[in-house]
Each structure stands twice: as structure tokens, then as C-alpha cells.
LOLUM-214444 format. One record per atom (N, C-alpha, C): residue number from 1; residue in three letters; atom name; x, y, z. Coordinates in nm, 4 decimals, padded with zeros to 6 digits. Example, Ala and Ser with C-alpha at 12.3 -4.5 7.8 and 13.67 -1.06 7.14 Angstrom:
     i    aa   at          X          Y          Z
     1   ALA    N    01.3190   -00.5690    00.7800
     1   ALA   CA    01.2300   -00.4500    00.7800
     1   ALA    C    01.3200   -00.3300    00.7800
     2   SER    N    01.2850   -00.2250    00.7080
     2   SER   CA    01.3670   -00.1060    00.7140
     2   SER    C    01.2900    00.0030    00.7870
This chain:
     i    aa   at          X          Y          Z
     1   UNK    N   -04.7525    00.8256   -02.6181
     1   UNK   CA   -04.7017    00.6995   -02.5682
     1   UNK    C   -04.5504    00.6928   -02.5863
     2   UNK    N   -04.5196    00.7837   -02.7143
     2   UNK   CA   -04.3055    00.7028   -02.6973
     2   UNK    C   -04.2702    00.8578   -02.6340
     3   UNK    N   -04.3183    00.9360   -02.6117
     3   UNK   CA   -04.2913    01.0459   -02.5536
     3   UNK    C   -04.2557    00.9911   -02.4146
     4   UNK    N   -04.3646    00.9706   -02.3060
     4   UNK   CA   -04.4073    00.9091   -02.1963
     4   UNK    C   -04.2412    00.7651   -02.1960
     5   UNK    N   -04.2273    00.6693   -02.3037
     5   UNK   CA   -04.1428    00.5646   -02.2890
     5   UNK    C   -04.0273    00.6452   -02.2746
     6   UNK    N   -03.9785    00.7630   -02.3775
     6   UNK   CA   -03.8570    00.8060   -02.3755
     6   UNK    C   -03.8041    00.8552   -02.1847
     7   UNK    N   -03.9159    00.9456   -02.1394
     7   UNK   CA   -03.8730    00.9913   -02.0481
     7   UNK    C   -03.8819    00.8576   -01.9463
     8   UNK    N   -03.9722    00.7827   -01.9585
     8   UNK   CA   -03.9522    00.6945   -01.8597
     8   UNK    C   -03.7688    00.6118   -01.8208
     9   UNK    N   -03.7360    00.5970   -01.9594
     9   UNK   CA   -03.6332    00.5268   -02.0056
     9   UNK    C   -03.5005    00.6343   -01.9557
    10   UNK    N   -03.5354    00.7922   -01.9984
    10   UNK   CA   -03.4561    00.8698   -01.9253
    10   UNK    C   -03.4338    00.8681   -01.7216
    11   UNK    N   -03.5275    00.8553   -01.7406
    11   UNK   CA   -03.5353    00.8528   -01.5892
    11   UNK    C   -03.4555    00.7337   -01.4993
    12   UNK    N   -03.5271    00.6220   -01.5602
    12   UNK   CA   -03.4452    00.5350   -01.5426
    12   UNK    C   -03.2448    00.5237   -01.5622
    13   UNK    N   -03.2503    00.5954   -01.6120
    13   UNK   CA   -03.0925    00.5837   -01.6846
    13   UNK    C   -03.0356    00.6623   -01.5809
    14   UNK    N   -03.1164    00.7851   -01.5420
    14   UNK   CA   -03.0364    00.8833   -01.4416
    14   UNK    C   -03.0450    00.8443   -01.3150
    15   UNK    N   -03.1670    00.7427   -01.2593
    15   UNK   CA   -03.1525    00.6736   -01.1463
    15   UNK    C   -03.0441    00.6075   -01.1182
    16   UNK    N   -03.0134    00.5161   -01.2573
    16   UNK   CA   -02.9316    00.4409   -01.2320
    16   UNK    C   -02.7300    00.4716   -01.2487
    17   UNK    N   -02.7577    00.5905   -01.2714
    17   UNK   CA   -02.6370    00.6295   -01.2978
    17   UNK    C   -02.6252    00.7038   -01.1583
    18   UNK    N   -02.7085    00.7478   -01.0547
    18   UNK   CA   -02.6898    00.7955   -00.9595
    18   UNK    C   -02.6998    00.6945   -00.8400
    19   UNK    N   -02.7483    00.5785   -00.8726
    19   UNK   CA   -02.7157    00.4673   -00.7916
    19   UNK    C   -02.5527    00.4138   -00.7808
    20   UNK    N   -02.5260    00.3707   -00.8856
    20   UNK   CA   -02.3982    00.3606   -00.9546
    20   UNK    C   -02.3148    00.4648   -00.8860
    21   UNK    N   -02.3358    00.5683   -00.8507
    21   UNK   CA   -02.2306    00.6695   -00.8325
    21   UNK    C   -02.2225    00.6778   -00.7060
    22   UNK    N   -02.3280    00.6580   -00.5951
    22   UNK   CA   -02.3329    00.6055   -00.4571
    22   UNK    C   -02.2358    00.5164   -00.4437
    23   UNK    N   -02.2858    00.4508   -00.5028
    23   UNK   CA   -02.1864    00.2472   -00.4993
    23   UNK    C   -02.0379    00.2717   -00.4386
    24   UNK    N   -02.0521    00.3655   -00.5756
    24   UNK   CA   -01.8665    00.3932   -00.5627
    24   UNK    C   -01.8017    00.5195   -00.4580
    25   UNK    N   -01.9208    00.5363   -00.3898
    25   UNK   CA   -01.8857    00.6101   -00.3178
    25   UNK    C   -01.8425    00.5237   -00.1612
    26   UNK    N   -01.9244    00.4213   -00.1404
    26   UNK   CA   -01.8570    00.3319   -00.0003
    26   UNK    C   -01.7783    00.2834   -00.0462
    27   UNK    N   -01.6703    00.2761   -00.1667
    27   UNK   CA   -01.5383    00.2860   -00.1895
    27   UNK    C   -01.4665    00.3404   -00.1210
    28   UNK    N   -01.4458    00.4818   -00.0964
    28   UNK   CA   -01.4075    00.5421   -00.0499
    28   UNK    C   -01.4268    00.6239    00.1108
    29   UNK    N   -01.4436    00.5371    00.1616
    29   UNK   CA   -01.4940    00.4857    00.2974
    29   UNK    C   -01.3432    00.4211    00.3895
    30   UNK    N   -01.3491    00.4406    00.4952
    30   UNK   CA   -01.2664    00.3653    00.5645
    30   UNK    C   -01.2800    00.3802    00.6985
    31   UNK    N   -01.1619    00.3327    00.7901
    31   UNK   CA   -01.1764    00.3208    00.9395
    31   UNK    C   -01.0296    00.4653    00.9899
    32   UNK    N   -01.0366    00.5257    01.0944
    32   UNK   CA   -00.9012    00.5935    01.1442
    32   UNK    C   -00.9008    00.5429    01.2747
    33   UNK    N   -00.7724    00.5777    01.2798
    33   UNK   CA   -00.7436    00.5318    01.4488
    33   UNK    C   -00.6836    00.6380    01.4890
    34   UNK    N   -00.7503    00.7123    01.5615
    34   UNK   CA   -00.7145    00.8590    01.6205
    34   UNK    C   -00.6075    00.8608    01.7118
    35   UNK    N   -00.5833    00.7382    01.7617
    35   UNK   CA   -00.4691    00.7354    01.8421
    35   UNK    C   -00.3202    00.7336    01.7873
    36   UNK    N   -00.2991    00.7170    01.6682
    36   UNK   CA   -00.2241    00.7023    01.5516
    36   UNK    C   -00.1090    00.8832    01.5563
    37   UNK    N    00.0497    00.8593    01.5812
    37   UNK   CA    00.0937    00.9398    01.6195
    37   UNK    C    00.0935    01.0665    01.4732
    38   UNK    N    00.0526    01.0028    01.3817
    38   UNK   CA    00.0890    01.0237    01.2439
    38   UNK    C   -00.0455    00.9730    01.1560
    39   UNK    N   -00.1428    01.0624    01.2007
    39   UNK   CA   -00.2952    00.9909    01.0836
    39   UNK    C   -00.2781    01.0335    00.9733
    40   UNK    N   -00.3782    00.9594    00.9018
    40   UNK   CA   -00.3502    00.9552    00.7533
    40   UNK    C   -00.4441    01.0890    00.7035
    41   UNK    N   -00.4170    01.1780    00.5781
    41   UNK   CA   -00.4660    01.3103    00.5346
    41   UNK    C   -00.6318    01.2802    00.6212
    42   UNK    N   -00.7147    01.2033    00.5398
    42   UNK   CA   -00.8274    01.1966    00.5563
    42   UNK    C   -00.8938    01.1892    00.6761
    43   UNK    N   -00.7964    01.0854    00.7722
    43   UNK   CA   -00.8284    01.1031    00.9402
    43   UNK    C   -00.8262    01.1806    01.0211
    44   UNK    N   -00.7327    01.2827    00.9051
    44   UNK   CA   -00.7387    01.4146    01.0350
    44   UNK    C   -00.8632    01.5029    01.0599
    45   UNK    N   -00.9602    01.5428    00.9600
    45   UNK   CA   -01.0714    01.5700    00.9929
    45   UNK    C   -01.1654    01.5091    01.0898
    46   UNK    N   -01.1757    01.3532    01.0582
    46   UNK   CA   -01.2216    01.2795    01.1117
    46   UNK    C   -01.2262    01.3160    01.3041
    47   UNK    N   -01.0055    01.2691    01.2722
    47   UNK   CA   -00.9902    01.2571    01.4715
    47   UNK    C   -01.0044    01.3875    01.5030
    48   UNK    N   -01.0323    01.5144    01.4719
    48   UNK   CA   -01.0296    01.6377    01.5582
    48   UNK    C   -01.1223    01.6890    01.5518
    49   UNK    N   -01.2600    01.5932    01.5048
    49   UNK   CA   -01.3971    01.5661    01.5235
    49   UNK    C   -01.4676    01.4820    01.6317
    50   UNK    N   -01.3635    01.4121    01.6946
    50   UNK   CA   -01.3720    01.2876    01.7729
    50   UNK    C   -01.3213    01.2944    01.9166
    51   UNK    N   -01.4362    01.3330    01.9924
    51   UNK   CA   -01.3447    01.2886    02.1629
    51   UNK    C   -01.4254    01.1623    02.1796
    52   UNK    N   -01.2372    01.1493    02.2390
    52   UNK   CA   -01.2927    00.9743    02.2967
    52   UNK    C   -01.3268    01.0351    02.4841
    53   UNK    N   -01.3813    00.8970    02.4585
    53   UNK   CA   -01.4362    00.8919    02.6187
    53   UNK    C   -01.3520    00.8157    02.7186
    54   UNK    N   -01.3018    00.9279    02.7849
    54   UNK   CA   -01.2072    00.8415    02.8806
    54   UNK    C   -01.0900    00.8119    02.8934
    55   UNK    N   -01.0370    00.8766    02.7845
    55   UNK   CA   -00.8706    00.8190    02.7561
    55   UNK    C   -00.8758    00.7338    02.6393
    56   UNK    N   -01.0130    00.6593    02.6332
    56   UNK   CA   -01.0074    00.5531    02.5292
    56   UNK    C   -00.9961    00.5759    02.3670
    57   UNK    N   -00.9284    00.4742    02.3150
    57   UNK   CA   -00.9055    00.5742    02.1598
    57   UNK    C   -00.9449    00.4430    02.0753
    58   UNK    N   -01.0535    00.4603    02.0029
    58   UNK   CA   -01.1423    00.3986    01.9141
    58   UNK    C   -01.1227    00.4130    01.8103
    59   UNK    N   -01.1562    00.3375    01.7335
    59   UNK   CA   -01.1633    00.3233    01.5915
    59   UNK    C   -01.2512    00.4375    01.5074
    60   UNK    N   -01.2916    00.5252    01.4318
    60   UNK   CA   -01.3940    00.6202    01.4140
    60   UNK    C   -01.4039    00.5942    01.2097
    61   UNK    N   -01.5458    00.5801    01.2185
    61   UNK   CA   -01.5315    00.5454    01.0513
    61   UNK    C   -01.5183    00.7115    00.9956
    62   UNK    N   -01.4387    00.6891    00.8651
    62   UNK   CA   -01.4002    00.7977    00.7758
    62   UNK    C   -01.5432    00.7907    00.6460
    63   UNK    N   -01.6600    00.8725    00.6615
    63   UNK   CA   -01.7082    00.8849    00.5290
    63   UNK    C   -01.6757    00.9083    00.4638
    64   UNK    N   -01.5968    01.0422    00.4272
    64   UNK   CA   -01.5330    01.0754    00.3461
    64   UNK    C   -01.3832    01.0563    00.2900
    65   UNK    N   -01.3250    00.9611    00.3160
    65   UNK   CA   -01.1979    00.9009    00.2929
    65   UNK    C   -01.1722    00.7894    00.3229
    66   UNK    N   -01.0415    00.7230    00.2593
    66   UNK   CA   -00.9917    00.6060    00.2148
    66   UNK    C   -00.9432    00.5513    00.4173
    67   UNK    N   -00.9717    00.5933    00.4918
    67   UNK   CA   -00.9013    00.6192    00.6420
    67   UNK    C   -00.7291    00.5872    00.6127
    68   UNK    N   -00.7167    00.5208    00.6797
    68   UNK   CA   -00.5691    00.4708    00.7091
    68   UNK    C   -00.5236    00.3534    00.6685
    69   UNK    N   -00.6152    00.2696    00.6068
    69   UNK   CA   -00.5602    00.1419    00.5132
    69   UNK    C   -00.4762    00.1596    00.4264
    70   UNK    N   -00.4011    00.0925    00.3774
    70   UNK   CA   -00.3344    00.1359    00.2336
    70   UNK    C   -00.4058    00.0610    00.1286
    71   UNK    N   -00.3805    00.1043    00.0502
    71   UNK   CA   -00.4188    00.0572   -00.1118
    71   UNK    C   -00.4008   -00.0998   -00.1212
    72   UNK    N   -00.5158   -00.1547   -00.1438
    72   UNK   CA   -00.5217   -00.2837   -00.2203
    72   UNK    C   -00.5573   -00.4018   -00.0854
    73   UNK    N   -00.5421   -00.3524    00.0412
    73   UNK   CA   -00.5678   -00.4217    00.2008
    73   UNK    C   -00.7108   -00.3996    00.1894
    74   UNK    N   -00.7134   -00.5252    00.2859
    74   UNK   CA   -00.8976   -00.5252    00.3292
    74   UNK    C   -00.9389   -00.4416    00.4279
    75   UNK    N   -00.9986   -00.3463    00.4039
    75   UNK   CA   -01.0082   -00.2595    00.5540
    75   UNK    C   -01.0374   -00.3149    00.6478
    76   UNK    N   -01.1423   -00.4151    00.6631
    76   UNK   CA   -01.1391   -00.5054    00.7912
    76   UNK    C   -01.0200   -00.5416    00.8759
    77   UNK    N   -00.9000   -00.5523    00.8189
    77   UNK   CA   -00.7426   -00.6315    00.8499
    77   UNK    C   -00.6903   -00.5151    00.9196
    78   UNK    N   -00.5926   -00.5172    01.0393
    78   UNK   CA   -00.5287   -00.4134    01.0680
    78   UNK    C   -00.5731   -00.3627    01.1689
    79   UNK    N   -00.6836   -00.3729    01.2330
    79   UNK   CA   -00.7121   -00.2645    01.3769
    79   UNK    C   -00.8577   -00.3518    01.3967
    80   UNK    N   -00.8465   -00.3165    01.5350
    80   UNK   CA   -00.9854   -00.3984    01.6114
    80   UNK    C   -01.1102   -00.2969    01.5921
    81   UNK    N   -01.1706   -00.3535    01.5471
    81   UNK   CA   -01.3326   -00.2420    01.5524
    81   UNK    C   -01.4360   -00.2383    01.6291
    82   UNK    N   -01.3796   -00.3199    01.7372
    82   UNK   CA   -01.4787   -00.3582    01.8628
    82   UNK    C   -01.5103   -00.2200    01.9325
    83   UNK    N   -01.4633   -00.1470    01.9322
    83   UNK   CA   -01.5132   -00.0512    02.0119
    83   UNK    C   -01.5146    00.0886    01.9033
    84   UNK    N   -01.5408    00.0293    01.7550
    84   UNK   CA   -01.5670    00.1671    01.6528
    84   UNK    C   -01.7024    00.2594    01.7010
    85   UNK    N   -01.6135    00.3698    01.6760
    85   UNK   CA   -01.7468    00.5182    01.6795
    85   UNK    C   -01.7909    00.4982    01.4850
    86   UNK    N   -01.9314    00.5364    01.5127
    86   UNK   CA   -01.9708    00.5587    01.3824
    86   UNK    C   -01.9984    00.6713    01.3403
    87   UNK    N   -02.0013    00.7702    01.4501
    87   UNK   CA   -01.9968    00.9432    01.4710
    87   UNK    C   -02.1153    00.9497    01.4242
    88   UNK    N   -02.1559    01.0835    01.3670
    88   UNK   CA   -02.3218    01.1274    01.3831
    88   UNK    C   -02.3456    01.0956    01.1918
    89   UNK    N   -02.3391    00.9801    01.0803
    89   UNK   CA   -02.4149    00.9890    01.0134
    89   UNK    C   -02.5277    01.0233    00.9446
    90   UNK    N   -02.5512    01.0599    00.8436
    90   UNK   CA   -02.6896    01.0682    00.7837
    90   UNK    C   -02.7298    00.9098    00.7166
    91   UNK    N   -02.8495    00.9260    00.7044
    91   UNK   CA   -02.9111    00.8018    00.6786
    91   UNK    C   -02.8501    00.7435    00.5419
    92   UNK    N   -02.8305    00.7452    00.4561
    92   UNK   CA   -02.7463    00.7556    00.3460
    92   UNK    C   -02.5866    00.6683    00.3467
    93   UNK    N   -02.5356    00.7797    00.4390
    93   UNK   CA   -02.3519    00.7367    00.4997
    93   UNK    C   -02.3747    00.6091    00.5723
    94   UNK    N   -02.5027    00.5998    00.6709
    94   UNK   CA   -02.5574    00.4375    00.7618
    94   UNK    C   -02.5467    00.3213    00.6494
    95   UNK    N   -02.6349    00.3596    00.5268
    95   UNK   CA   -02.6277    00.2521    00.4148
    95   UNK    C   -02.5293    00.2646    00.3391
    96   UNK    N   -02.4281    00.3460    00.3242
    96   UNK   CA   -02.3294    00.3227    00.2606
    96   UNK    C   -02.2338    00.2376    00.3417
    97   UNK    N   -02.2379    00.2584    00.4925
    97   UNK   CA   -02.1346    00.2036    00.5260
    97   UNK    C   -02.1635    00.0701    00.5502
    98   UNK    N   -02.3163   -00.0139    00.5569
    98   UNK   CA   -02.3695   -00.1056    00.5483
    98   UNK    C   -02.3095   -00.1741    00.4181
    99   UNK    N   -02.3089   -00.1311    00.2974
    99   UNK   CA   -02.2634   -00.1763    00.1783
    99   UNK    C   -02.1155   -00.2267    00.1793
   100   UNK    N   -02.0814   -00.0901    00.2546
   100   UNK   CA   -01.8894   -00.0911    00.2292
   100   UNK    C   -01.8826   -00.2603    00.3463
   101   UNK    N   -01.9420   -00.2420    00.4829
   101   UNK   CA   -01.8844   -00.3758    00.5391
   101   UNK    C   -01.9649   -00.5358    00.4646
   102   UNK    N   -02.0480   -00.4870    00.3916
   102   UNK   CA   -02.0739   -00.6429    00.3277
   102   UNK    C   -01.9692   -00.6476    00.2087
   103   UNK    N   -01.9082   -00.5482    00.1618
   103   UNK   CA   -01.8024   -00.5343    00.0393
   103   UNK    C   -01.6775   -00.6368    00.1024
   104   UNK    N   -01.6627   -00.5670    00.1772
   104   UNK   CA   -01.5147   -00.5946    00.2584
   104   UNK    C   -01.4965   -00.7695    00.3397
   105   UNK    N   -01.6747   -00.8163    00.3532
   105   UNK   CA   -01.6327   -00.9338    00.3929
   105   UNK    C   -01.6563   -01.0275    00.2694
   106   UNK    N   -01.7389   -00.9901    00.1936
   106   UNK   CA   -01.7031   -01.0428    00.0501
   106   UNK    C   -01.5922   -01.0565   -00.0059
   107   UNK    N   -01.4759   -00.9722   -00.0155
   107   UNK   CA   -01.3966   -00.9922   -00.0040
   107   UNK    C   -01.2545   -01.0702    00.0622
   108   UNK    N   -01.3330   -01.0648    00.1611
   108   UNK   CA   -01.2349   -01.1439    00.2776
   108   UNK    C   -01.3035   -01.3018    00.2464
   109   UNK    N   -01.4162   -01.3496    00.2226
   109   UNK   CA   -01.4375   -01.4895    00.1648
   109   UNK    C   -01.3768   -01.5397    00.0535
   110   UNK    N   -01.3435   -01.4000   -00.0852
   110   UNK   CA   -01.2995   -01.4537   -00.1931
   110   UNK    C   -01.1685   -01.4679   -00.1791
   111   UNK    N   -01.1336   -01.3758   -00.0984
   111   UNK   CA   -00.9323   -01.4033   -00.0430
   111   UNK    C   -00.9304   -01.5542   -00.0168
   112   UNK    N   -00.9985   -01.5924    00.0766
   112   UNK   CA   -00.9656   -01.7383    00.1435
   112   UNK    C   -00.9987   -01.8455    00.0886
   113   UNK    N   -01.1452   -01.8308    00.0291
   113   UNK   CA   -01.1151   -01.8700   -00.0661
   113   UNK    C   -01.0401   -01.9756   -00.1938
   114   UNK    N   -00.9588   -01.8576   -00.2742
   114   UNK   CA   -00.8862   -01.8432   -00.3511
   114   UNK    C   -00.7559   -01.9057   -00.2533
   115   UNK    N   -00.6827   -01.8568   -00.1463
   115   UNK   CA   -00.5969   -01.9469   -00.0916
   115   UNK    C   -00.6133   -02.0902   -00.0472
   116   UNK    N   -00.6983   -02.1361   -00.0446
   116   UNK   CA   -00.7595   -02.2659   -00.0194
   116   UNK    C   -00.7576   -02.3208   -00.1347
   117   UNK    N   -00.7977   -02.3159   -00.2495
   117   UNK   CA   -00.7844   -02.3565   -00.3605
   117   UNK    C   -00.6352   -02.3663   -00.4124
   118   UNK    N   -00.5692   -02.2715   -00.3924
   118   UNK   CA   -00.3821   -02.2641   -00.4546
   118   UNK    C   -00.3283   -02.3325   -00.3253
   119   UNK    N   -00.4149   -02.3933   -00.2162
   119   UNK   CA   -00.3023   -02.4762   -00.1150
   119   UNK    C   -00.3362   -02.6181   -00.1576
   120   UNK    N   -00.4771   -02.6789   -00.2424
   120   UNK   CA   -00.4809   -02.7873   -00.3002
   120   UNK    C   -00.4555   -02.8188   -00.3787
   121   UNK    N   -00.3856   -02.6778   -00.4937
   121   UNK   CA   -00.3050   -02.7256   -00.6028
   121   UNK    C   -00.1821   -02.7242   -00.5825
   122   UNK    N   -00.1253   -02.6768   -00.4668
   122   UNK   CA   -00.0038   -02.6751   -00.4083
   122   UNK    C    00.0948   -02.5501   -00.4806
   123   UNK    N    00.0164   -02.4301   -00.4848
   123   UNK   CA    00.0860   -02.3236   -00.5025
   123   UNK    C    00.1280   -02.2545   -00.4102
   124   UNK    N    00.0921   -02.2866   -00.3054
   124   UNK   CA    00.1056   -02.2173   -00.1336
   124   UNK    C    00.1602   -02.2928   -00.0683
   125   UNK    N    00.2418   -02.2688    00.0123
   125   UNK   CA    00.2201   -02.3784    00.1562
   125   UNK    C    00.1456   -02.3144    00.2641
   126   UNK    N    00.1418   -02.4439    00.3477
   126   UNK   CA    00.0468   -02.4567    00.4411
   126   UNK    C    00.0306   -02.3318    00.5444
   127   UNK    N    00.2054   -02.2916    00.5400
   127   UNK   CA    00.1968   -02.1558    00.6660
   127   UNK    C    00.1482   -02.0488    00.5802
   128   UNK    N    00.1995   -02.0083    00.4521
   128   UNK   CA    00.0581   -01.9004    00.3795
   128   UNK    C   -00.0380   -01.9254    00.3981
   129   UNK    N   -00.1095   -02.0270    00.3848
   129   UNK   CA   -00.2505   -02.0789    00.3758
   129   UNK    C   -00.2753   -01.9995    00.5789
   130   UNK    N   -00.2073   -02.0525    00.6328
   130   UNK   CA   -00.2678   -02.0035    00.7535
   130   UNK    C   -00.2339   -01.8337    00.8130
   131   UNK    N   -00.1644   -01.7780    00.7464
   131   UNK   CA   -00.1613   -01.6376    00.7299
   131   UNK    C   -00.2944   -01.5972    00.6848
   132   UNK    N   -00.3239   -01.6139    00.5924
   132   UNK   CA   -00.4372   -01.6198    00.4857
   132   UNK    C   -00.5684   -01.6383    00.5963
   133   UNK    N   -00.5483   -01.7753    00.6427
   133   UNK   CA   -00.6946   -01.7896    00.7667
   133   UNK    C   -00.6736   -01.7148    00.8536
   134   UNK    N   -00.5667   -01.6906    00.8893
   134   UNK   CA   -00.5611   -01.5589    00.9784
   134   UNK    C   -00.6005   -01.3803    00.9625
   135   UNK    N   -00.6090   -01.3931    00.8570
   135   UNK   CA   -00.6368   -01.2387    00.7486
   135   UNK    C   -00.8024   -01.2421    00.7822
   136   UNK    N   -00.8450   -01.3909    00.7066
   136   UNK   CA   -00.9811   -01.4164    00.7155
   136   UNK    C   -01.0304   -01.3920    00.8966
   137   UNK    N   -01.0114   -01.4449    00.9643
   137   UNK   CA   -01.1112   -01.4548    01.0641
   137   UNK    C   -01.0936   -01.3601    01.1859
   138   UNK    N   -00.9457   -01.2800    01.1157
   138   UNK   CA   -01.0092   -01.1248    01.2037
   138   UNK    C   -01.0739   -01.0318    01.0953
   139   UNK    N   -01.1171   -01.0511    00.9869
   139   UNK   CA   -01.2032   -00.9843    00.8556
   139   UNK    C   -01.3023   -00.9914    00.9686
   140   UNK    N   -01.3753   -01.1219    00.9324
   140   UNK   CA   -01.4524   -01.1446    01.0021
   140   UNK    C   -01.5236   -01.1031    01.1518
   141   UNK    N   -01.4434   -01.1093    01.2362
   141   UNK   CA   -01.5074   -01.0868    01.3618
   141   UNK    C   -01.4678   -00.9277    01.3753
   142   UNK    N   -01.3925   -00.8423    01.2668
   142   UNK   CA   -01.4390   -00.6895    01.2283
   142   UNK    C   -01.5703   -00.6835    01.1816
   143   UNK    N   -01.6229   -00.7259    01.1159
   143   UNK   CA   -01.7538   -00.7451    01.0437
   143   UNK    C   -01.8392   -00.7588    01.1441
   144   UNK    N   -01.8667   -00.8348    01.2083
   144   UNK   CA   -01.9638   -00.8201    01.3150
   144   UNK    C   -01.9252   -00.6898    01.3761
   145   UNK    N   -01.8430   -00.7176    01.4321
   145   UNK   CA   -01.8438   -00.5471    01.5351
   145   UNK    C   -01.8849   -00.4372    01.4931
   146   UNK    N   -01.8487   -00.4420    01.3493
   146   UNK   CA   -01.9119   -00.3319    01.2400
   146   UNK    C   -02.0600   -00.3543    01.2448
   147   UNK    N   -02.1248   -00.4731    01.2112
   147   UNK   CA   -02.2697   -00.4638    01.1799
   147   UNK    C   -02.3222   -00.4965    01.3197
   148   UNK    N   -02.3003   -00.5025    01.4131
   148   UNK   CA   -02.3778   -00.4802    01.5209
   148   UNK    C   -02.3398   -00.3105    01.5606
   149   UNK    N   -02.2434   -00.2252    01.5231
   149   UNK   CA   -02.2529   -00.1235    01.5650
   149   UNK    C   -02.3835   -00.0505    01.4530
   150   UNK    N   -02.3480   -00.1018    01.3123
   150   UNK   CA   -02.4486   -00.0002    01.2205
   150   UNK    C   -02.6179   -00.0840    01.2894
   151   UNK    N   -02.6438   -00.2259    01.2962
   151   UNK   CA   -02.7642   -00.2306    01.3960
   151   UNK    C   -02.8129   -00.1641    01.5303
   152   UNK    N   -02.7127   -00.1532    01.5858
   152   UNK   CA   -02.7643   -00.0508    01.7171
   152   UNK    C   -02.8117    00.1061    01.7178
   153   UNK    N   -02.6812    00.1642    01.6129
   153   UNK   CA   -02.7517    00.2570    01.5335
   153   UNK    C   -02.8820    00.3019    01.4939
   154   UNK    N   -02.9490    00.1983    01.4258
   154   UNK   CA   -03.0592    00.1961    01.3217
   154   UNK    C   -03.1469    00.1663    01.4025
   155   UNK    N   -03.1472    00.0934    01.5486
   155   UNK   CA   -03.2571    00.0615    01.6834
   155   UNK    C   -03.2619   -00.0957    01.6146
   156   UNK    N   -03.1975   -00.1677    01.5309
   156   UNK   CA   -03.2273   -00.3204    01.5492
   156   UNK    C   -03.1384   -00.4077    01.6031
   157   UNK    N   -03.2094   -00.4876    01.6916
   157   UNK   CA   -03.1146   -00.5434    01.8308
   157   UNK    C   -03.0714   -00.6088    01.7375
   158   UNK    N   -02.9588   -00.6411    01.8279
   158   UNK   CA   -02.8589   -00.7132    01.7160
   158   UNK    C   -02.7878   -00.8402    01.8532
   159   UNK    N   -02.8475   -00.8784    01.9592
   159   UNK   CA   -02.8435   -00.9656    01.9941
   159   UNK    C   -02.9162   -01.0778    02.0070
């Protein structure tokens, strides 16, 4: 019986340390824009993996890298994702990147948030505050474009 508990308890520990280590892996996740005269290290694998169709130059998610955001930005902010490639995933990279865009609009709620609150204590003014809603509600309507692309993906309509 504590034989049987120990390993159970082991097991558990290594699940969860390999869950944990996923997590932090749609960290390191991002978006490239192949059209970009100058991509960032990580995009370059990405864009010379990537024909666009048509002339058209799309957004393409980076599994394996930070894409072209900089440090400490919401990846949502910065480029339209309406017409993102999600390229050929494994089932895995689908739910990671599922994670990474509920991360990112979580984020984009606690941004606004937090500016909404420092414009009623009057640490902001009003035109930050609307920079700020402006940050927010193209987060946002990235987020959809994102999760209706990872739904179409996966075969669930997403209209």
C-alpha cells in the first residue's frame, strides 16, 4: 500500500511538472509577418516555410519562437490577424496556441482594466485611458480571428 502511494504520488509530480513545462512553452509562441523587410531571428524559419497565396502576405504563427513582438507587448497589439496562417500544427502546438490566445486576452482585460481604475483615481488622463481602449479592442478583435482560425482548424464551426 505506501509502495503503490509513493509511486502514485511520483507520478503525479512528473505529470505535473510536465504539464507545467508545456504551459511555459505557449510562452514562447508568437505571430511573424513575412512581409516584414527585416524578420525577426525566429520568423525566419517560419516565413521561408510559408507561401502566401497570391501576393498576399499573412500573418503566420511562430511555434517555436517569441515571433516579432518585442518584450513585455501583448502579442495581440501590432498586426491584424484576420487573415493568420496557422501552418500545419500538431495537435499539441493547436492547444498550445489555444492557451497562448486565451493568455494574451487575459491580459489585454487586466491592462484595461488596471487603466480604468488609475483614470478614476486620476493617475491617467483621459487620452491615455483611450490609447489604452485602443490597445484593448484591437487585443480583442485579434482574439477572435485567432480563435475562429484555431476553431476551423479543429472542424468546430465557429459561426
Amino acid at each position: 500500500m505506501g509502495r503503490s502511494l509513493a509511486l502514485g504520488t511520483a507520478f503525479l509530480v512528473v505529470v505535473g511538472l510536465g504539464l507545467a513545462t508545456m504551459a511555459d512553452r505557449s510562452e514562447a509562441m508568437g505571430f511573424c509577418n513575412c512581409c516584414d523587410s527585416q524578420p525577426a531571428q525566429s520568423c525566419s524559419k517560419v516565413c521561408a516555410s510559408n507561401d502566401p497565396e497570391g501576393g498576399m502576405c499573412s500573418v503566420v504563427v511562430d511555434y517555436d519562437g517569441a515571433g516579432s513582438a518585442s518584450a513585455g507587448t501583448n502579442r495581440l497589439n501590432g498586426m491584424s490577424l484576420k487573415d493568420m496562417t496557422l501552418g500545419d500544427p500538431s495537435p499539441w502546438q493547436l492547444e498550445l496556441f489555444r492557451r497562448f490566445m486565451e493568455k494574451a486576452r487575459r491580459h489585454a482585460v487586466a491592462s484595461y482594466k488596471k487603466a480604468m481604475r488609475q483614470l478614476k483615481t486620476h493617475q491617467i488622463t483621459k487620452t491615455d485611458f483611450d490609447s489604452a481602449d485602443a490597445l484593448y479592442r484591437e487585443a480583442l478583435v485579434n482574439y477572435y480571428h485567432g480563435i475562429r482560425a484555431y476553431l476551423d482548424r479543429v472542424g468546430t464551426k465557429s459561426d
